[in-house]
HTML snippet that shows the backbone in 3Dmol.js (N, CA, C, O; Angstrom):
<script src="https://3Dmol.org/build/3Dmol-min.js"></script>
<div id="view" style="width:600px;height:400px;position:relative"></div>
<script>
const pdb = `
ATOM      1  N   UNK A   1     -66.279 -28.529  39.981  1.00  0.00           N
ATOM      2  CA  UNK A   1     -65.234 -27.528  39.951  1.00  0.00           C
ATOM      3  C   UNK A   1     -65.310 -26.788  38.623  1.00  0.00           C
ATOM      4  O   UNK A   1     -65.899 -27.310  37.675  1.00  0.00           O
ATOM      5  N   UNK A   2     -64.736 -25.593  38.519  1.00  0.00           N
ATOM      6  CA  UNK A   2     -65.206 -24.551  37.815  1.00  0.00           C
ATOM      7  C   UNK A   2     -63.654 -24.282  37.521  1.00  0.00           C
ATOM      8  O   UNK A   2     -62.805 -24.237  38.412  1.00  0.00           O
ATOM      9  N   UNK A   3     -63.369 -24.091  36.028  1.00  0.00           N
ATOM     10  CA  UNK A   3     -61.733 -23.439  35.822  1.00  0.00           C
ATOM     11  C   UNK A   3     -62.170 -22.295  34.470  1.00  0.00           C
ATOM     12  O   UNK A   3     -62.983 -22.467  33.561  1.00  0.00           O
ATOM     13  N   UNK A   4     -61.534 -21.444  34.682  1.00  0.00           N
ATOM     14  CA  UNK A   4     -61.389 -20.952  33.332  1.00  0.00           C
ATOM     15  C   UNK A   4     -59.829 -20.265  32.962  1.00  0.00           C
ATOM     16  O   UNK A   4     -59.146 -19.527  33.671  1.00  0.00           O
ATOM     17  N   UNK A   5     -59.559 -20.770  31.654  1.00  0.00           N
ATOM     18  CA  UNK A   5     -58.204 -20.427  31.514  1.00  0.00           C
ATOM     19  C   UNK A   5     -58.252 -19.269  30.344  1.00  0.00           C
ATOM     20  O   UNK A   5     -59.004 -19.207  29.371  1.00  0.00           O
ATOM     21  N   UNK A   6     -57.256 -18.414  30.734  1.00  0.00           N
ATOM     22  CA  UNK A   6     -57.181 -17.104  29.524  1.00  0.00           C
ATOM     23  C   UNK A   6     -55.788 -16.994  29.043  1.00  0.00           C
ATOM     24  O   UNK A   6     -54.794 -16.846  29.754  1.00  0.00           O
ATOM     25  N   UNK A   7     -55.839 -17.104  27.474  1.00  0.00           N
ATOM     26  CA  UNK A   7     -54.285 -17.111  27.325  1.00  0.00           C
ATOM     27  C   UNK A   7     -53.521 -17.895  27.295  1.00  0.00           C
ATOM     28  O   UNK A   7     -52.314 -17.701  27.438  1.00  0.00           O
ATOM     29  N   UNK A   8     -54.336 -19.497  27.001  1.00  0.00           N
ATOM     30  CA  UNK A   8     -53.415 -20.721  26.888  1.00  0.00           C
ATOM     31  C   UNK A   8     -52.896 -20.967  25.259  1.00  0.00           C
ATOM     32  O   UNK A   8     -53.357 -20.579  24.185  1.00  0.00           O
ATOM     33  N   UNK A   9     -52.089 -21.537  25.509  1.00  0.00           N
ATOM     34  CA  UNK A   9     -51.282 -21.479  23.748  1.00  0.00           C
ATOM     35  C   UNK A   9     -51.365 -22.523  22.816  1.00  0.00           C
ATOM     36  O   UNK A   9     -51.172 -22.564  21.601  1.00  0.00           O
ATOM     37  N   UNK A  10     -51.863 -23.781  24.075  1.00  0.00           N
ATOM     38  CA  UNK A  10     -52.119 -25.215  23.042  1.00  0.00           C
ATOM     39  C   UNK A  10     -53.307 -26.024  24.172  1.00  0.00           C
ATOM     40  O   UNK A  10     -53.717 -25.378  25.136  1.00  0.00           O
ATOM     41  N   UNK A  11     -53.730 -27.293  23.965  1.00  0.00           N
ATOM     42  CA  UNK A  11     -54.355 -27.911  24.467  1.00  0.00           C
ATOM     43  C   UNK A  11     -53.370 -28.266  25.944  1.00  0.00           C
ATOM     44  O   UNK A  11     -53.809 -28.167  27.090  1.00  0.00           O
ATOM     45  N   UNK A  12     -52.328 -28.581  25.670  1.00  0.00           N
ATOM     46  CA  UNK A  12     -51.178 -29.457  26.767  1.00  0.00           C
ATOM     47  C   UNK A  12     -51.126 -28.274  27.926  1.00  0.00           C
ATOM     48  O   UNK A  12     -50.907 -28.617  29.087  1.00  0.00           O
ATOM     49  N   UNK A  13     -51.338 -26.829  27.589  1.00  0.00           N
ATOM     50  CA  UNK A  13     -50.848 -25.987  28.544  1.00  0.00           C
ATOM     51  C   UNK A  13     -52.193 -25.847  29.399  1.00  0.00           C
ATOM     52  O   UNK A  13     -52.161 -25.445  30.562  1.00  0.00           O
ATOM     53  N   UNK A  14     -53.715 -26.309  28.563  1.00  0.00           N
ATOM     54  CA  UNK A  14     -54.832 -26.354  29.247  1.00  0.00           C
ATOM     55  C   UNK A  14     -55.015 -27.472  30.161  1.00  0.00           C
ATOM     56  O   UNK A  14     -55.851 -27.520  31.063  1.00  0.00           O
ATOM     57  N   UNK A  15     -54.036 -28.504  29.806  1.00  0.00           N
ATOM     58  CA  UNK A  15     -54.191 -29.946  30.430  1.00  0.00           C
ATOM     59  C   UNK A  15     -53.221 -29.583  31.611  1.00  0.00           C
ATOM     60  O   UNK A  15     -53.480 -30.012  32.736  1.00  0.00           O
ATOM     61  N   UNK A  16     -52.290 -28.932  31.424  1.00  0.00           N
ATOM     62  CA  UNK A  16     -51.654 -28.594  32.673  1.00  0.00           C
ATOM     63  C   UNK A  16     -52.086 -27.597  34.013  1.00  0.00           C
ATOM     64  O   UNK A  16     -51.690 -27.655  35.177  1.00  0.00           O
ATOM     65  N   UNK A  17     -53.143 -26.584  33.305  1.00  0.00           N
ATOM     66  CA  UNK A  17     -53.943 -25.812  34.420  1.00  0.00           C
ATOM     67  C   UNK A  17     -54.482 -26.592  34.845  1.00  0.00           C
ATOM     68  O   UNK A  17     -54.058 -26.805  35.981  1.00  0.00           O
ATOM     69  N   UNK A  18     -55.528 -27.439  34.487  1.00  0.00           N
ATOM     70  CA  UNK A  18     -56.661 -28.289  34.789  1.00  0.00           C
ATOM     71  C   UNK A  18     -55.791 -29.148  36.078  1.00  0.00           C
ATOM     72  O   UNK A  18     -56.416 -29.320  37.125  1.00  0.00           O
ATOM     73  N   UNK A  19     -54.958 -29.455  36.023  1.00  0.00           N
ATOM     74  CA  UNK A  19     -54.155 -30.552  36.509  1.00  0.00           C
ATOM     75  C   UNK A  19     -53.820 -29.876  37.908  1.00  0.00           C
ATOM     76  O   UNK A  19     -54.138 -30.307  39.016  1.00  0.00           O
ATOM     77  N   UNK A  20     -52.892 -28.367  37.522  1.00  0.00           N
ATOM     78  CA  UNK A  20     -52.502 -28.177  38.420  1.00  0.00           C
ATOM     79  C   UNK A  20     -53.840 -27.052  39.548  1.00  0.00           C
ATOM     80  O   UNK A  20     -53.585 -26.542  40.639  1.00  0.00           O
ATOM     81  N   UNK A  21     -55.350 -26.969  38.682  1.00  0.00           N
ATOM     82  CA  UNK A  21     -55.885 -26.138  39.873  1.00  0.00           C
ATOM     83  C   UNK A  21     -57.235 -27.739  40.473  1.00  0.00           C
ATOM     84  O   UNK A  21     -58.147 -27.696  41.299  1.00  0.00           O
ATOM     85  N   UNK A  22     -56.705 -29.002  39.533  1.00  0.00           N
ATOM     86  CA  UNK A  22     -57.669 -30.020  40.735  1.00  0.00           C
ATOM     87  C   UNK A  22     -56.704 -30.480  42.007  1.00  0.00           C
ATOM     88  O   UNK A  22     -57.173 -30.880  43.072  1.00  0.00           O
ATOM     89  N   UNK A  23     -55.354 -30.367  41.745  1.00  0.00           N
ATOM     90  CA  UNK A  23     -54.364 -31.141  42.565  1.00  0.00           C
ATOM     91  C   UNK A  23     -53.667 -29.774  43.215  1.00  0.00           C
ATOM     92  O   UNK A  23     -52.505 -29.784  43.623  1.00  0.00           O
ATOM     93  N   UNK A  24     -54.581 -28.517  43.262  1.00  0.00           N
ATOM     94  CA  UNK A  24     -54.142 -27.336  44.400  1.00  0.00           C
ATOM     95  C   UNK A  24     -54.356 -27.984  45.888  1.00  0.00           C
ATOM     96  O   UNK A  24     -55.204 -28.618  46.515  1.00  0.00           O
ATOM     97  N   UNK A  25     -53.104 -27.444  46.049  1.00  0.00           N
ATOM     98  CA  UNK A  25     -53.220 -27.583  48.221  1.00  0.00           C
ATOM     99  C   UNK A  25     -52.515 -26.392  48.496  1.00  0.00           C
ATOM    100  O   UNK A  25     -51.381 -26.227  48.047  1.00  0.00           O
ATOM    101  N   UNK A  26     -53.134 -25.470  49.258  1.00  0.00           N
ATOM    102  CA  UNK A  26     -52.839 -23.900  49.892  1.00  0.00           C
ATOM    103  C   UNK A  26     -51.353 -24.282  50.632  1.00  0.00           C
ATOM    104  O   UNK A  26     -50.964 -25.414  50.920  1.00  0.00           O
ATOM    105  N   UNK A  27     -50.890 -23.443  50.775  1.00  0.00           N
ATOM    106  CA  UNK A  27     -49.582 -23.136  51.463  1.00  0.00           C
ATOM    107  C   UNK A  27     -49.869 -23.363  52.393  1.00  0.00           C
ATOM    108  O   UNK A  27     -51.063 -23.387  52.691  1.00  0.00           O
ATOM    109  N   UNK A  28     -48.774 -23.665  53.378  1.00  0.00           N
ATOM    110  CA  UNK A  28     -48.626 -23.678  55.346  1.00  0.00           C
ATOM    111  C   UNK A  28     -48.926 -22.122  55.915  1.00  0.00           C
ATOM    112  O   UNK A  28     -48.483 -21.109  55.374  1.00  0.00           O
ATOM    113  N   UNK A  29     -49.732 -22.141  57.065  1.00  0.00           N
ATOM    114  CA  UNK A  29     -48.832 -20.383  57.452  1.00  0.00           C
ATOM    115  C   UNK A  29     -47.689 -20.531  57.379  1.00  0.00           C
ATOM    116  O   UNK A  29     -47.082 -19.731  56.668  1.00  0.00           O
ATOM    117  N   UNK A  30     -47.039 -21.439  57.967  1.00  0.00           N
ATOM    118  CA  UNK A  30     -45.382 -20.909  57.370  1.00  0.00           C
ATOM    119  C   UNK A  30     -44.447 -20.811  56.461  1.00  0.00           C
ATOM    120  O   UNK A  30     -43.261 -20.497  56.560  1.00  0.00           O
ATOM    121  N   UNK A  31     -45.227 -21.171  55.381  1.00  0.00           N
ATOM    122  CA  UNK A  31     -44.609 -21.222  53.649  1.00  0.00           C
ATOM    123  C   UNK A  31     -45.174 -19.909  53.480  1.00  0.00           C
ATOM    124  O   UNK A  31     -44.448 -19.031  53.013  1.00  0.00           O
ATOM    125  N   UNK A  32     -46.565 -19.604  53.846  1.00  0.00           N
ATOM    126  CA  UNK A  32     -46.986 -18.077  53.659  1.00  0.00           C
ATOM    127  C   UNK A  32     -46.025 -17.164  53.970  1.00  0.00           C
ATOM    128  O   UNK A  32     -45.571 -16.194  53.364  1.00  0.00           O
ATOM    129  N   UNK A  33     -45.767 -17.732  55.188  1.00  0.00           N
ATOM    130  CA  UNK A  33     -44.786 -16.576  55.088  1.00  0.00           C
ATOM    131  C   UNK A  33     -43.628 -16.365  55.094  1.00  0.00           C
ATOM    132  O   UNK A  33     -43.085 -15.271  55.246  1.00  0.00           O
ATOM    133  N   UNK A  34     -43.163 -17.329  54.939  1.00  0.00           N
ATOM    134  CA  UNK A  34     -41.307 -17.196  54.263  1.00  0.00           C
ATOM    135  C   UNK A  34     -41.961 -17.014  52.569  1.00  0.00           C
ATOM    136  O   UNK A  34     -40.966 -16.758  51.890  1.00  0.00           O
ATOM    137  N   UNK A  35     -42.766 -17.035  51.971  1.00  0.00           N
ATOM    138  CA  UNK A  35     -43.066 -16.545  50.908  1.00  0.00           C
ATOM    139  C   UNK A  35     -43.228 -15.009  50.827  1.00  0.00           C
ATOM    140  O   UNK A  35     -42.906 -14.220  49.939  1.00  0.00           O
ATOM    141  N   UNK A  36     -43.945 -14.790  52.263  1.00  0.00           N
ATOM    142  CA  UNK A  36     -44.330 -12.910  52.105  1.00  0.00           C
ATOM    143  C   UNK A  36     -42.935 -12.160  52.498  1.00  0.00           C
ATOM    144  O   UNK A  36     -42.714 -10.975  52.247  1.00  0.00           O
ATOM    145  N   UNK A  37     -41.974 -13.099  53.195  1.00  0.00           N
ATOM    146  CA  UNK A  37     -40.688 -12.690  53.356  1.00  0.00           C
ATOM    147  C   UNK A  37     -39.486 -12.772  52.185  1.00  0.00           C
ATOM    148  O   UNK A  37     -38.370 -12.253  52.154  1.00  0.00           O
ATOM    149  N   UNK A  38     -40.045 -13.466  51.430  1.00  0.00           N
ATOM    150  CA  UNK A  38     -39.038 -13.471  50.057  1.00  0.00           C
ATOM    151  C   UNK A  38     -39.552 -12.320  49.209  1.00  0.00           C
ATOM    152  O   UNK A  38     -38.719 -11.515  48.792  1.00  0.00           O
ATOM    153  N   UNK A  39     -40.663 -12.177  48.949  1.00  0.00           N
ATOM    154  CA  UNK A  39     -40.894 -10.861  48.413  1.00  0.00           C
ATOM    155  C   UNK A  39     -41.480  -9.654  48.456  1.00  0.00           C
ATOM    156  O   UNK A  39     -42.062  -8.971  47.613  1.00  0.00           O
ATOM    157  N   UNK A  40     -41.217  -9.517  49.607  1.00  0.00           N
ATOM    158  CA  UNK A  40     -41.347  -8.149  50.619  1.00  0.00           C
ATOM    159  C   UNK A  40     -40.459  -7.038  50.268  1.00  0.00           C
ATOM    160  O   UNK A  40     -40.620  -5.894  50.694  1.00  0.00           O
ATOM    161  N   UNK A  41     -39.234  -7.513  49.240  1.00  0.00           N
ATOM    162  CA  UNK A  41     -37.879  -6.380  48.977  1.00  0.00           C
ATOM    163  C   UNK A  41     -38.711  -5.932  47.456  1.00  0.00           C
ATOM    164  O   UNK A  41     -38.217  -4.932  46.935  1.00  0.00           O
ATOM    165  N   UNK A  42     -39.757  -6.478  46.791  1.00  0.00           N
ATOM    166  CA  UNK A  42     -39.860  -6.064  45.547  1.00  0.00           C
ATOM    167  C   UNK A  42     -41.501  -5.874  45.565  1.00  0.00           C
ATOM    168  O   UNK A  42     -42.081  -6.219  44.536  1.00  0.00           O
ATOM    169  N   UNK A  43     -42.205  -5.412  46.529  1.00  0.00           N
ATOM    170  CA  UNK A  43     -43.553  -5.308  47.088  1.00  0.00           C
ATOM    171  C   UNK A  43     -43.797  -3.868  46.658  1.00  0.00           C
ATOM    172  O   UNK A  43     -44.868  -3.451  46.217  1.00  0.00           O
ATOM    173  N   UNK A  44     -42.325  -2.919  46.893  1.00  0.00           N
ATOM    174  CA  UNK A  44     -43.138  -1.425  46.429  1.00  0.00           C
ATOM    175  C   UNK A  44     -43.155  -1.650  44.858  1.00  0.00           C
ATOM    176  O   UNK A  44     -44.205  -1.528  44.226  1.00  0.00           O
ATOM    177  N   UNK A  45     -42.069  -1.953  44.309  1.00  0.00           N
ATOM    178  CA  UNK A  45     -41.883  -2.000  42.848  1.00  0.00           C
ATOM    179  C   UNK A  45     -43.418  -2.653  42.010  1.00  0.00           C
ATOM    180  O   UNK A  45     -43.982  -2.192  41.017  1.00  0.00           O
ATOM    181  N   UNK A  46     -43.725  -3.668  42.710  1.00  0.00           N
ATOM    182  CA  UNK A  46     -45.273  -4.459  41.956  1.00  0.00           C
ATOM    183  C   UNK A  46     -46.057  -3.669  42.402  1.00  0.00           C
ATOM    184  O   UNK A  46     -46.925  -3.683  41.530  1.00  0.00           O
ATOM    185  N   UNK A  47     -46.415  -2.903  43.229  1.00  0.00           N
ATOM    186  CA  UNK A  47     -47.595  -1.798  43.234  1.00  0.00           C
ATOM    187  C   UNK A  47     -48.134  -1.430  42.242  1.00  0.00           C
ATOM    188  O   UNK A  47     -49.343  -1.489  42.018  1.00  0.00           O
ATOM    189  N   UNK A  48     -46.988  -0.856  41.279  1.00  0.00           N
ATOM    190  CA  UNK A  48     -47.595  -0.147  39.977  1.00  0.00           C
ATOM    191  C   UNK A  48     -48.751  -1.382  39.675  1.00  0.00           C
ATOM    192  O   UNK A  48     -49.870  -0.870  39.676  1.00  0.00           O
ATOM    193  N   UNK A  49     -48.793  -2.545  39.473  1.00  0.00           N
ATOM    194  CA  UNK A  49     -49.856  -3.292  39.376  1.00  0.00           C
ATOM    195  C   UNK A  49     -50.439  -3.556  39.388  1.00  0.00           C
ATOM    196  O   UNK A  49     -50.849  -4.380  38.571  1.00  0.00           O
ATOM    197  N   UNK A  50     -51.310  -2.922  40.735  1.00  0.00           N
ATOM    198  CA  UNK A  50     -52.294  -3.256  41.540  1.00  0.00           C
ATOM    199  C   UNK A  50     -53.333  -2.391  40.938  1.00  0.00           C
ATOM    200  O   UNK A  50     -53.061  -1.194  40.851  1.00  0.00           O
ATOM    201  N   UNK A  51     -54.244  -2.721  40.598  1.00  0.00           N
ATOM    202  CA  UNK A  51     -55.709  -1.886  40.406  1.00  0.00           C
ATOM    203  C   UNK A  51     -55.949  -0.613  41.219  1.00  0.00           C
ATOM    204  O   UNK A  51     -57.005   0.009  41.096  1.00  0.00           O
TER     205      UNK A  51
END
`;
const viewer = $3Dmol.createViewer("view");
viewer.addModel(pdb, "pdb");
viewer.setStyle({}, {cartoon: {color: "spectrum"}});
viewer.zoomTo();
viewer.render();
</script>
């Protein structure tokens, strides 16, 4: 496995990526999407964001 972190502030906050991208598990479709339904009201506003 491959991580790279940008922007960490101490060792503990690197020990915590590490941690939290070996012990990743993807969402349900249905967490997906009561997730895409929670922020669907602020979807135009984050545009400006997007590349």
């Amino acid at each position: 496995m491959n991580l790279v972190v940008i922007g960490a502030d101490s060792v503990n906050q690197v020990q915590e990526l590490v941690t939290a991208a070996r012990d990743f598990q993807p969402l349900s479709p249905q967490a997906q999407h009561q997730l895409e339904k929670a922020v669907a009201p602020f979807a135009r506003g984050l545009m400006y964001y997007k590349p």
